[in-house]
N, CA, C and O atoms as a GROMACS GRO file, in nm:
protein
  412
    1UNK      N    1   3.811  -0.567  -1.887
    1UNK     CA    2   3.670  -0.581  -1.915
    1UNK      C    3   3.592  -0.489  -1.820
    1UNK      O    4   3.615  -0.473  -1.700
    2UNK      N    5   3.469  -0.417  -1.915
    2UNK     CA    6   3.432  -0.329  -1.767
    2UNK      C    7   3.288  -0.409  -1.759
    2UNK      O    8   3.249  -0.511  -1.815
    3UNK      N    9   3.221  -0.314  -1.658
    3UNK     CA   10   3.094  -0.431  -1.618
    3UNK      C   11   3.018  -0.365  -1.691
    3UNK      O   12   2.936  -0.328  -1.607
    4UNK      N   13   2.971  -0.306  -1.822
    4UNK     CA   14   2.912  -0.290  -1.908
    4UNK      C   15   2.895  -0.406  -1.974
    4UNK      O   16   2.778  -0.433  -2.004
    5UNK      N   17   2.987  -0.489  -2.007
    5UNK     CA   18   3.051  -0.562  -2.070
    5UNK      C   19   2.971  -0.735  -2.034
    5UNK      O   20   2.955  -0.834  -2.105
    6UNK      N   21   2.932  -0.700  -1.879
    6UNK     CA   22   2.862  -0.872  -1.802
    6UNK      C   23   2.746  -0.784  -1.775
    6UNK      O   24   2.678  -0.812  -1.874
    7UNK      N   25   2.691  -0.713  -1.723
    7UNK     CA   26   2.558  -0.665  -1.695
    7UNK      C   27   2.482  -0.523  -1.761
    7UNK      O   28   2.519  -0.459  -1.859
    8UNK      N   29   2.375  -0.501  -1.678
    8UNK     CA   30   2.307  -0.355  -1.714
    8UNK      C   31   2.281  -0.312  -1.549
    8UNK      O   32   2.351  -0.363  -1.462
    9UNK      N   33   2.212  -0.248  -1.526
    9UNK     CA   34   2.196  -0.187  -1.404
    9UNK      C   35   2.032  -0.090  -1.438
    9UNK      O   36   2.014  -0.021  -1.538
   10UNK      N   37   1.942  -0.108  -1.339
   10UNK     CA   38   1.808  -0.044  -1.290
   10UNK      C   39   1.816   0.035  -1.175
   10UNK      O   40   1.806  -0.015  -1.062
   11UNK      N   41   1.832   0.141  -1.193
   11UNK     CA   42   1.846   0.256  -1.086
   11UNK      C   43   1.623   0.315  -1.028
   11UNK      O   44   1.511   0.302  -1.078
   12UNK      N   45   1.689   0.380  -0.893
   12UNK     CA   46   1.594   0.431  -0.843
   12UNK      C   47   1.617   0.559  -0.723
   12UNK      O   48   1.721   0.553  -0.658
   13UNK      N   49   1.552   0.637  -0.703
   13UNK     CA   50   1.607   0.699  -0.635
   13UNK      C   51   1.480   0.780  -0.524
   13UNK      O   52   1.372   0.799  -0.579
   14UNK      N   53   1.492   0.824  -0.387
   14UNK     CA   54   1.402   0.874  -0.324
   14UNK      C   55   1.517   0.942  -0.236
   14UNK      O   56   1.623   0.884  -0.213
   15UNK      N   57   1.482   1.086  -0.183
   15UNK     CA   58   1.541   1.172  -0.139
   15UNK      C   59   1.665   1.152  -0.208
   15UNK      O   60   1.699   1.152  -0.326
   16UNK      N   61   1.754   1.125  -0.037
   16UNK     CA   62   1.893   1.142  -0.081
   16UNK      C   63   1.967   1.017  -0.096
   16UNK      O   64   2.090   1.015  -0.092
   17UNK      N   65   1.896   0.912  -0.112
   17UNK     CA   66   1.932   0.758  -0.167
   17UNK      C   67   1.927   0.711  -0.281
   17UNK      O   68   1.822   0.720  -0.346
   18UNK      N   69   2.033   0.654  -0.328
   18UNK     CA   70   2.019   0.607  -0.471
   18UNK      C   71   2.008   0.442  -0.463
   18UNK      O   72   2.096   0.387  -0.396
   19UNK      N   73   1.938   0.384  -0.505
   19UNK     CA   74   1.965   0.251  -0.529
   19UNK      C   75   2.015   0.201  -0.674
   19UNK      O   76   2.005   0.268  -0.776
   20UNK      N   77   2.061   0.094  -0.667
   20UNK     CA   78   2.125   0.065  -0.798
   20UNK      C   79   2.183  -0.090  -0.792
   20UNK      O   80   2.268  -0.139  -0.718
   21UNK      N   81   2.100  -0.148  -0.898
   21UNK     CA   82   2.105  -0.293  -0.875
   21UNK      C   83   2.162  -0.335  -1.056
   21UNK      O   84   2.113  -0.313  -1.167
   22UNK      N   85   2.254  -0.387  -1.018
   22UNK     CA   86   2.356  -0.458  -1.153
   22UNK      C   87   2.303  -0.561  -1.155
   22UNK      O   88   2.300  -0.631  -1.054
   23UNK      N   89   2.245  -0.600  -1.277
   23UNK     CA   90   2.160  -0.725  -1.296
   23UNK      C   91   2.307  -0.811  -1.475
   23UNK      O   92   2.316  -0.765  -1.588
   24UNK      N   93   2.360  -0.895  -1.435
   24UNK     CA   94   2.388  -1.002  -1.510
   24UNK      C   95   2.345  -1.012  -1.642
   24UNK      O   96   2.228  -1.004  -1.677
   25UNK      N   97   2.448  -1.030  -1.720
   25UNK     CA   98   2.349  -1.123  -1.840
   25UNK      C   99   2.367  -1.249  -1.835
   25UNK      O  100   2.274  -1.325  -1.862
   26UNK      N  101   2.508  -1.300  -1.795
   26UNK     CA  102   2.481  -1.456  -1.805
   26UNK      C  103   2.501  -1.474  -1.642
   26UNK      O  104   2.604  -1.433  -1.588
   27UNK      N  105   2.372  -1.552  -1.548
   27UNK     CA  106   2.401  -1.605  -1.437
   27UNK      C  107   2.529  -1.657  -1.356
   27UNK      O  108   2.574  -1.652  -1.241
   28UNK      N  109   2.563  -1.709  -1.482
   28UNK     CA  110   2.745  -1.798  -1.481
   28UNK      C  111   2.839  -1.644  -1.422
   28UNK      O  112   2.943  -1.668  -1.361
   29UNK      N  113   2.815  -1.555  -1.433
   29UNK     CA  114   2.934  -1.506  -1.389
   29UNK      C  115   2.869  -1.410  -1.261
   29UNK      O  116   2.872  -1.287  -1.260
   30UNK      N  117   2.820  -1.481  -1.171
   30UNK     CA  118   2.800  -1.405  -1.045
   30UNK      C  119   2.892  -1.399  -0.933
   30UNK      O  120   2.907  -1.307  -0.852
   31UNK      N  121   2.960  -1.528  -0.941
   31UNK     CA  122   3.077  -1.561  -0.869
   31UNK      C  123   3.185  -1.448  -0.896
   31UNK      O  124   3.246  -1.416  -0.794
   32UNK      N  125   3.226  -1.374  -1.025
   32UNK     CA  126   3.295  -1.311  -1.024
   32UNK      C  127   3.277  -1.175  -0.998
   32UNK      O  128   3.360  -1.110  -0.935
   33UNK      N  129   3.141  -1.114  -1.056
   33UNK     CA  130   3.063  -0.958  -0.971
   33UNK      C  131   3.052  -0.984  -0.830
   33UNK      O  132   3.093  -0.894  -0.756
   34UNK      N  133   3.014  -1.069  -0.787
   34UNK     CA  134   3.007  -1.057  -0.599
   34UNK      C  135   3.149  -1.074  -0.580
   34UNK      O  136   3.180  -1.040  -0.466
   35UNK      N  137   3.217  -1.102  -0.628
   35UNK     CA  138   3.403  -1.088  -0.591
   35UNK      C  139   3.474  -0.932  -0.591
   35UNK      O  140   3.544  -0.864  -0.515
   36UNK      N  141   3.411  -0.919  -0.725
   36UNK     CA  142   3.491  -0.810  -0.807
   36UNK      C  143   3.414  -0.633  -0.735
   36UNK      O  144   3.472  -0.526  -0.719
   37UNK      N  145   3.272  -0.668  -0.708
   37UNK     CA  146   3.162  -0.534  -0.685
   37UNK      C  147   3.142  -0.517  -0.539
   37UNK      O  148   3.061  -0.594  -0.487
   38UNK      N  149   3.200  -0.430  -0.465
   38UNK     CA  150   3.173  -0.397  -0.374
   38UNK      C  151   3.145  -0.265  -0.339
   38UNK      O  152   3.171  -0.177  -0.420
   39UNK      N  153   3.076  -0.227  -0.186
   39UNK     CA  154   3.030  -0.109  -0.194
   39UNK      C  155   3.170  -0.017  -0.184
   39UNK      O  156   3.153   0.101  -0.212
   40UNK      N  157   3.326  -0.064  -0.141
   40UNK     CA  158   3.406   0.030  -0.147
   40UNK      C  159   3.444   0.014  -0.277
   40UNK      O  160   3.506   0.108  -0.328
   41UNK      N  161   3.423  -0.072  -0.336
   41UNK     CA  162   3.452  -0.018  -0.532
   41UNK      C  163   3.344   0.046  -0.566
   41UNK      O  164   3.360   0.102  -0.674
   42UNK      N  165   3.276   0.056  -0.536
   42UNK     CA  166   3.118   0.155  -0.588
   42UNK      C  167   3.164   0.298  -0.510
   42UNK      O  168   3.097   0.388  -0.560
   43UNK      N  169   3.220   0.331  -0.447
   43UNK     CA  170   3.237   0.488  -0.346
   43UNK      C  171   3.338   0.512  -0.410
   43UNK      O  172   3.330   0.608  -0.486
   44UNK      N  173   3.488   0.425  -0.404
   44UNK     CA  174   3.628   0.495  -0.467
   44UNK      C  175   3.569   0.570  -0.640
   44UNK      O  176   3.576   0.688  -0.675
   45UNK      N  177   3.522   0.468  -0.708
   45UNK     CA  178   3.454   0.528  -0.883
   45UNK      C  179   3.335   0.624  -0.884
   45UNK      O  180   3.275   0.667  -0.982
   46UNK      N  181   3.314   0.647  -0.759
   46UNK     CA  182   3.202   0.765  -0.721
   46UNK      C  183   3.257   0.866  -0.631
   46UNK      O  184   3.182   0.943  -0.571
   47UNK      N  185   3.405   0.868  -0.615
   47UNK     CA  186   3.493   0.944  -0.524
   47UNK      C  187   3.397   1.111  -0.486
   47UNK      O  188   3.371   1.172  -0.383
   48UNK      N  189   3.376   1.129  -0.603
   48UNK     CA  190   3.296   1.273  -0.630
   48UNK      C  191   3.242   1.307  -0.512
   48UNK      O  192   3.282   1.406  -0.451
   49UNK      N  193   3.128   1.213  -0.462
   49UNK     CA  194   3.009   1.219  -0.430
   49UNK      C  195   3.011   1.211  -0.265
   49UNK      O  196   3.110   1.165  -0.210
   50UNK      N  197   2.918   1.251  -0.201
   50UNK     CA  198   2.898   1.262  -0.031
   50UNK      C  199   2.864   1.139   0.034
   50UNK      O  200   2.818   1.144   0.149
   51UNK      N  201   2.884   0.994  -0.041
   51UNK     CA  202   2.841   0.879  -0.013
   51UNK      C  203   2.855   0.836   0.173
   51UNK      O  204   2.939   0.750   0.202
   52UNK      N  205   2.775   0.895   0.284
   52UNK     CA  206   2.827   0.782   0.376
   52UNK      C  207   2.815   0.706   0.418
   52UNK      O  208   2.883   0.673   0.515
   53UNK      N  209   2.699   0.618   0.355
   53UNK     CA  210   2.680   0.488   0.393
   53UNK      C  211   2.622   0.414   0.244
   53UNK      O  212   2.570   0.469   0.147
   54UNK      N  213   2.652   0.275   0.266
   54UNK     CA  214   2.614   0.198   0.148
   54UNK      C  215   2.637   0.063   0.203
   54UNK      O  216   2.725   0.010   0.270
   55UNK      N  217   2.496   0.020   0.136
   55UNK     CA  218   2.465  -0.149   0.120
   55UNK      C  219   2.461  -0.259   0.071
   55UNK      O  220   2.345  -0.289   0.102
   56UNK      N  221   2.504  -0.354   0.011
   56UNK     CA  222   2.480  -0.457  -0.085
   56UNK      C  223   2.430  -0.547  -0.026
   56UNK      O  224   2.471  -0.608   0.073
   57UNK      N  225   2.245  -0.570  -0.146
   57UNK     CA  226   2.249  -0.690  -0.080
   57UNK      C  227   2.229  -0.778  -0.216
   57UNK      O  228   2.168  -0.739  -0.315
   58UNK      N  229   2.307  -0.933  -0.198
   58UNK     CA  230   2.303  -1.036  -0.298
   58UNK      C  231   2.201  -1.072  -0.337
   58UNK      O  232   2.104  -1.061  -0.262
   59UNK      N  233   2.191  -1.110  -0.426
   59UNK     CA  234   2.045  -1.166  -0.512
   59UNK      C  235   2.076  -1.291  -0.579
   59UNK      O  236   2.026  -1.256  -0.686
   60UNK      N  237   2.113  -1.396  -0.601
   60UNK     CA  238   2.260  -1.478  -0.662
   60UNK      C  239   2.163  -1.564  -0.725
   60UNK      O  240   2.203  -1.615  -0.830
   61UNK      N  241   2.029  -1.598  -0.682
   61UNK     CA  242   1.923  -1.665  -0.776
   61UNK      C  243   1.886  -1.532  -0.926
   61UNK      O  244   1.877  -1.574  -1.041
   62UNK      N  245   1.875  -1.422  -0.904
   62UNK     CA  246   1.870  -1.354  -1.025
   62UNK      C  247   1.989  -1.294  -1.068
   62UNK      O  248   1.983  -1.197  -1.143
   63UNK      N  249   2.155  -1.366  -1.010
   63UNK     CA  250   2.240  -1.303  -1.092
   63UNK      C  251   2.220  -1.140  -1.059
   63UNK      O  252   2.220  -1.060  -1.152
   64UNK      N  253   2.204  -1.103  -0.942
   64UNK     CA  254   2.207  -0.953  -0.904
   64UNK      C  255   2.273  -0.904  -0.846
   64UNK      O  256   2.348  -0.994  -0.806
   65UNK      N  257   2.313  -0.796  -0.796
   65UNK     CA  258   2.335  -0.765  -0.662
   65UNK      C  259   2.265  -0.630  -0.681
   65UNK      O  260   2.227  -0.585  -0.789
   66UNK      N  261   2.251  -0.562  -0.541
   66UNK     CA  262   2.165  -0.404  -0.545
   66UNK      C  263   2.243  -0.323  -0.448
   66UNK      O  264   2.306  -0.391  -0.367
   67UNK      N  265   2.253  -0.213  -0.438
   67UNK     CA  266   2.300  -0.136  -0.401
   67UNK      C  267   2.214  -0.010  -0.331
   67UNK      O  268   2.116   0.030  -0.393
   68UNK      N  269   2.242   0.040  -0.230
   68UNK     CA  270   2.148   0.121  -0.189
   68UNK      C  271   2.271   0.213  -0.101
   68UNK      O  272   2.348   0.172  -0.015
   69UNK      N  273   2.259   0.343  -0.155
   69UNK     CA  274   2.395   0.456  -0.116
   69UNK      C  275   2.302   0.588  -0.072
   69UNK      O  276   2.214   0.652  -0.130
   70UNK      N  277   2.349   0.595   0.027
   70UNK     CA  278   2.296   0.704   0.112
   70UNK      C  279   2.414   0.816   0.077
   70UNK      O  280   2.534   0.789   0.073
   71UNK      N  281   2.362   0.936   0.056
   71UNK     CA  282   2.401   1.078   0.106
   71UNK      C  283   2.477   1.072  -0.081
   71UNK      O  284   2.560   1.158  -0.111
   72UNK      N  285   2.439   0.973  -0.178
   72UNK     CA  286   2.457   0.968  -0.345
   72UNK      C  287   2.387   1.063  -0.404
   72UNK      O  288   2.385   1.067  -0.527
   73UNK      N  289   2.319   1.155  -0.328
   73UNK     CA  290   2.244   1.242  -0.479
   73UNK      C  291   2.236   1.394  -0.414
   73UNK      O  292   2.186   1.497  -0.459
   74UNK      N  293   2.300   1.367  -0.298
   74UNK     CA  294   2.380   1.556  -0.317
   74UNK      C  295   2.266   1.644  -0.258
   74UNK      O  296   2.244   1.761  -0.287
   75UNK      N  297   2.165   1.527  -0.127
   75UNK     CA  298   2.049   1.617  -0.053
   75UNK      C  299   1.964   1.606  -0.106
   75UNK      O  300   1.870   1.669  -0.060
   76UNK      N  301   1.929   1.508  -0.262
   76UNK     CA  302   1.823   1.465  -0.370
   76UNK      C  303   1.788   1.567  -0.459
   76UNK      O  304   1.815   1.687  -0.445
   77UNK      N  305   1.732   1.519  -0.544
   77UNK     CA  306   1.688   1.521  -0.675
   77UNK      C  307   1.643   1.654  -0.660
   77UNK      O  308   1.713   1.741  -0.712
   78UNK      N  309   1.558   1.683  -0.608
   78UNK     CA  310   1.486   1.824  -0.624
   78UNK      C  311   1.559   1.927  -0.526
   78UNK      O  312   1.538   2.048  -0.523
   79UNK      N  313   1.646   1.860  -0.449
   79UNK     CA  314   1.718   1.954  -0.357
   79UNK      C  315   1.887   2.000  -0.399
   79UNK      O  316   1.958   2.084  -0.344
   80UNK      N  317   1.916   1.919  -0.505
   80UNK     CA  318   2.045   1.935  -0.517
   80UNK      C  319   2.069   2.064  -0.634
   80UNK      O  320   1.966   2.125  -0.661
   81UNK      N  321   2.167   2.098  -0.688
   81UNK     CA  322   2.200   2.217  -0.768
   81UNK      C  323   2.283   2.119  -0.865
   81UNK      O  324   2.332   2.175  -0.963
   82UNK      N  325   2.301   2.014  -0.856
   82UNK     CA  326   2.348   1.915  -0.986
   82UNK      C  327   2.265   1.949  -1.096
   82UNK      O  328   2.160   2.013  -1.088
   83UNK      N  329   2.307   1.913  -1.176
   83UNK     CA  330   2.220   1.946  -1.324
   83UNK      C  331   2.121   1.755  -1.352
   83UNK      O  332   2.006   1.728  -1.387
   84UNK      N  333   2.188   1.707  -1.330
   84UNK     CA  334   2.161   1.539  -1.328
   84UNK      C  335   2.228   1.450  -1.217
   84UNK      O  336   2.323   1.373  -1.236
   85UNK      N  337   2.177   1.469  -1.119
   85UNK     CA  338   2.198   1.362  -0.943
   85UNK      C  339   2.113   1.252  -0.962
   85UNK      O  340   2.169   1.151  -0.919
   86UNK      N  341   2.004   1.229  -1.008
   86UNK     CA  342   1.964   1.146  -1.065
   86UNK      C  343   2.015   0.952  -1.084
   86UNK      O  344   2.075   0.917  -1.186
   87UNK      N  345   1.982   0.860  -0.986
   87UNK     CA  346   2.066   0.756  -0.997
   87UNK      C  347   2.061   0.698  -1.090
   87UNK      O  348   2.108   0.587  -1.068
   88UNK      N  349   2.008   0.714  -1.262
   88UNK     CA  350   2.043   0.734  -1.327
   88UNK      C  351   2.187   0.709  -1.432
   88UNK      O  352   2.245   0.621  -1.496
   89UNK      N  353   2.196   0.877  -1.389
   89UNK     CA  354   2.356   0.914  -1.447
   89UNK      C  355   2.422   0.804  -1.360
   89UNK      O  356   2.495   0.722  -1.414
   90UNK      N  357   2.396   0.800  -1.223
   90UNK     CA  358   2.484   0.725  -1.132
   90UNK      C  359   2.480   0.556  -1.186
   90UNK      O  360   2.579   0.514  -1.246
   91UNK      N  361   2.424   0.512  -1.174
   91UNK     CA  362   2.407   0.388  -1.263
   91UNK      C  363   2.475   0.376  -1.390
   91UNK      O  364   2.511   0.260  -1.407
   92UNK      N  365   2.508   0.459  -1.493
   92UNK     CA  366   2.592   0.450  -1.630
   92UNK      C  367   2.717   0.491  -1.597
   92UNK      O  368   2.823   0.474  -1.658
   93UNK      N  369   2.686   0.564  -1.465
   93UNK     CA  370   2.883   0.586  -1.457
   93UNK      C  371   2.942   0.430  -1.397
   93UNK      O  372   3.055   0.387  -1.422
   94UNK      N  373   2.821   0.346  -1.298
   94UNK     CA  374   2.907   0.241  -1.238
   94UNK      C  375   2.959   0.146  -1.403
   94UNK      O  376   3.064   0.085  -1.426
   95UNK      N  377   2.844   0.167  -1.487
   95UNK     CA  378   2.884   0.068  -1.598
   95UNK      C  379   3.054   0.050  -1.698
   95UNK      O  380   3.097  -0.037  -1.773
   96UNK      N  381   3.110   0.188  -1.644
   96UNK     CA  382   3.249   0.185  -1.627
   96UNK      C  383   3.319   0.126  -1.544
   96UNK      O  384   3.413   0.083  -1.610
   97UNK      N  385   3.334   0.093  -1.431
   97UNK     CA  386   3.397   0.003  -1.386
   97UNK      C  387   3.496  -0.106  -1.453
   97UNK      O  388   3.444  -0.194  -1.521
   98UNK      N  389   3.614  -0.104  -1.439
   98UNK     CA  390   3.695  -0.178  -1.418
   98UNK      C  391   3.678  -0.325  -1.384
   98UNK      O  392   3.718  -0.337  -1.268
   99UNK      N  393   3.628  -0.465  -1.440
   99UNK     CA  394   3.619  -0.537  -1.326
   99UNK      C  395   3.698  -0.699  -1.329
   99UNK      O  396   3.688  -0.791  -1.248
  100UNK      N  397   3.788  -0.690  -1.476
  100UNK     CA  398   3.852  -0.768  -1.511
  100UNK      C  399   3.986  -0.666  -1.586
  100UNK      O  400   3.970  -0.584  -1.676
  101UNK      N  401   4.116  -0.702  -1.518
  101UNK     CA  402   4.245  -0.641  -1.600
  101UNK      C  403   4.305  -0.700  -1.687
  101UNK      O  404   4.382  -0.786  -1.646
  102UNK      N  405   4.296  -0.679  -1.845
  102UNK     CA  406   4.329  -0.746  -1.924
  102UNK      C  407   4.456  -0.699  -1.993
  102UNK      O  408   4.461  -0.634  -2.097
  103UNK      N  409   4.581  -0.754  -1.900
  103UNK     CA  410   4.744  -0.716  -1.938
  103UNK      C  411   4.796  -0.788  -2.117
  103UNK      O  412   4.910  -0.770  -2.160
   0.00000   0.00000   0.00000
C-alpha cells in the first residue's frame, strides 16, 4: 500500500526549505503513518536531493504529520537550475512511498 493510498499532502516552500505535511483521510490510521513516516524514510525516497536536516512535527488531533527539510530544493526555487524544485513535485513524489508490504 503506498501513502497515496491513506493520505494527500500540502506542500510549501521558502528559500531552500520545503515543508510538507501528509494529512490522513481516515484519523484511524495515524498510529500507523507516525510508525511507518519518518524523516529517514522521507531522505532515503528523496536520496536525490541535498537534504541535511529535517523535522517532523506530529499533529495526531488532525491526523497529520509535517515535515520541514532543509537544503530540499537545491538553494530554492528561484536559485536552483531544476526545472521543478518546487515542494510540490516533492510532495507527489513522497505520495509513492511504500508504507504497507503486501506479500
Amino acid at each position: 500500500m503506498l501513502l497515496r493510498d491513506l493520505a494527500h499532502v500540502r506542500t510549501g516552500d521558502k528559500g531552500d526549505i520545503s515543508q510538507i505535511s501528509v494529512i490522513l483521510y481516515d484519523i484511524e490510521n495515524y498510529a500507523l503513518l507516525a510508525d511507518r513516516l519518518s524523516v529517514e524514510v522521507i531522505r532515503r525516497h528523496l536520496c536525490a536531493l541535498p537534504i541535511f536536516s529535517g523535522e517532523r512535527y506530529e499533529l495526531p488531533e488532525l491526523g497529520a504529520l509535517n515535515f520541514v527539510l532543509r537544503g530540499a530544493l537545491s538553494g530554492g526555487v528561484t536559485r536552483s537550475l531544476a526545472l521543478d524544485a518546487h515542494g510540490k513535485t516533492l510532495g507527489a513524489q513522497l505520495l509513492d512511498i511504500e508504507i504497507i508490504s503486501i506479500s
